[in-house]
C-alpha positions, 0 to 999 in steps of 0.5 A: 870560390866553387870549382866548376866542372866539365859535363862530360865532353860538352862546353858546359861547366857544372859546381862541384856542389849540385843543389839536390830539390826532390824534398820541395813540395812535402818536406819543404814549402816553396818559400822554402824551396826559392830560399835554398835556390837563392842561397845556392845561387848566390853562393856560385852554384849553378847546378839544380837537380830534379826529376818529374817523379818529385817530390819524394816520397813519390805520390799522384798528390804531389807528383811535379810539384818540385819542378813546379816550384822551380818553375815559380822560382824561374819566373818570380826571379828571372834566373832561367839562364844562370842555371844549368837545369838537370831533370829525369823521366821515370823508367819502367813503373807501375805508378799509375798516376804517372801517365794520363793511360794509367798504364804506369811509365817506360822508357819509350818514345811516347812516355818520354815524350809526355813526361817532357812536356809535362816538365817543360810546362812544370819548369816554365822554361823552353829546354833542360839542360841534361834529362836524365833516365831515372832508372832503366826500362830493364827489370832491376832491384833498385834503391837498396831494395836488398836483392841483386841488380841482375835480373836479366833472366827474367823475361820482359818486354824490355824498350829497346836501348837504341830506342830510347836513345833516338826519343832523346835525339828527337827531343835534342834535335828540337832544343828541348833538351841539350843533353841526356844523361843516366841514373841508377845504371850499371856498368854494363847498361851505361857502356851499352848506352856509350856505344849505342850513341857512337853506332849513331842511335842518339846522343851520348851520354854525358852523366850518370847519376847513382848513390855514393856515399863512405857505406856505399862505394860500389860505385867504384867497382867497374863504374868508376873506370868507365866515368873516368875513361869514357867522360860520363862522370858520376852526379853522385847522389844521397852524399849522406846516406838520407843524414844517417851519417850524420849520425843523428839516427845512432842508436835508433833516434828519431830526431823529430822532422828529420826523414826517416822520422816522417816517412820510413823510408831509410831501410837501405841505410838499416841494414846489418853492419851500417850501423856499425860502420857510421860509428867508425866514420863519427869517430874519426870525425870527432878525431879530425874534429870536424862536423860529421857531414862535412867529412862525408861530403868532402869525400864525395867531392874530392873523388877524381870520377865525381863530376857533380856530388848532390846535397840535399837540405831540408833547412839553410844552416843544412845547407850552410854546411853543405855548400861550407864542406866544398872548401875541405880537402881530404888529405892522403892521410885522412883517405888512408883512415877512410879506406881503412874503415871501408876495409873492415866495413865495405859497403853495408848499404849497397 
């Protein structure tokens, strides 16, 4: 039976396992799309994640075509109120295609007005439930880019925080949305947010989503006290490391279909040192003989600051496994080998 969670301080309940959709619509047809949300329906979960920049990797052919799909889903199976929806708009960008201007996407009211509407028609449905900020209006090296996260020296016409917190209200005020939430934030970004809403500049936040995983826990560093303390827990995405620790990309395999196959896109997962430290957590996976993906999901999960941990599968035997690894418990000895490992190899894929 799935585990259902609190959603900050709200009275929503989300699964312990969110259905993760931003490959629909490039890597995955919408055949396939409705067949995984029918699986994860039927299974108990009630949690589906999406963003207006889907799919991915991000491109004006296919922007909104994940939402799109959802949408039909909606439609075709009358599902809209057995599903607690979670989208994103985009933060700062240079993507032109993204906004009728050209001008690419920010964190102000006009831009999050549009893009709401946008998803709301994509969605076929009158509200979402949590709209989350994809990624700040602040200037940051994001998604492993390799450089550091603190940018703030350089000068830029940053969107006020307190500006984007009063859109969101706008937009809770007229039930378009119920509540907001983070992604891709900081510690200090996400406690600015935290007592913006309690100065009375818009409604607090109930989540943050960000990348956790067994070769990136720096989640856990500062940010992991304030999910806990300030009830804004972690919708923890990229569970797997994009599959690589799977271990399917050891030794530079390319397995054929597989994503970084496709698109090249898992150089944060490249870089020195993972590599080895994938090697360490396959052994012990074969020592506990257990699947690979199943210990790093369960890790995932079973962490006390993790509201939501967000799979991702491009087949449904991938998706068996995931909704499967809920039912796994780390016990204290396996998390002692665990934080063994992440003593000798901490962090390589930040």
């Amino acid at each position: 039976m799935p585990e259902y969670r609190p959603l900050g301080r709200t009275d929503i309940r989300v699964s312990a396992i969110c259905l993760g959709t931003m490959t629909w619509g490039q890597q995955n047809t919408e055949a396939e799309g409705h067949a995984q949300m029918d699986m994860a329906l039927d299974r108990g979960i009630n949690f589906f994640d999406t963003a207006e920049m889907y799919s991915i990797p991000p491109k004006a052919e296919t922007q909104g075509s994940t939402e799109r799909i959802i949408g039909n889903w909606f439609k075709s199976r009358g599902t809209r109120d057995r599903v607690i929806l979670a989208s994103k708009v985009s933060g700062r960008g240079t993507a032109a295609w993204i906004r009728p201007d050209g001008r690419g996407s920010r964190l102000d009211r006009a831009n999050i007005t549009y893009a709401i509407e946008q998803s709301l028609k994509r969605l076929q449905t009158d509200y979402i439930d949590l709209y989350q900020l994809h990624w700040p209006d602040r200037p940051m090296d994001l998604f492993g880019s390799g450089g550091t996260v603190y940018r703030a020296h350089e000068p830029v016409d940053e969107v006020p925080i307190e500006e984007t917190l009063g859109a969101l209200q706008d937009l809770v005020t007229a039930g378009k949305i119920r509540h907001a939430g983070l992604s891709n934030e900081t510690a200090w970004g996400t406690m600015r947010f935290v007592q913006a809403a309690e100065a009375g500049h818009g409604p607090r936040v109930v989540s943050i989503q960000n990348a956790y995983n067994l070769v990136n826990r720096t989640f856990e560093t500062g940010l992991a006290e304030i999910a806990v303390r300030e009830q804004v827990g972690l919708l923890a995405y990229s569970p797997l490391g994009q599959g690589y620790l799977t271990g399917k990309y050891q030794g530079g395999a390319r397995p054929a279909g597989a994503r970084t196959t496709l698109f090249e896109r898992g150089q944060r997962y490249e870089k020195p040192g993972v590599a080895e430290a994938i090697d360490q957590y396959l052994a012990l996976a074969r020592e506990l003989g257990m699947d690979p993906a199943t210990l790093a999901l369960a890790f995932v999960t079973t962490r006390p600051f993790v509201t939501s941990n967000i799979i991702g599968a491009t087949s449904i035997p991938q998706l068996q496994v995931a909704l499967d690894s809920e039912e796994v418990r780390i016990t204290p000895e396996v998390e002692s080998r665990i934080n063994a490992i992440h003593q000798l190899h901490t962090n390589p894929a930040p």
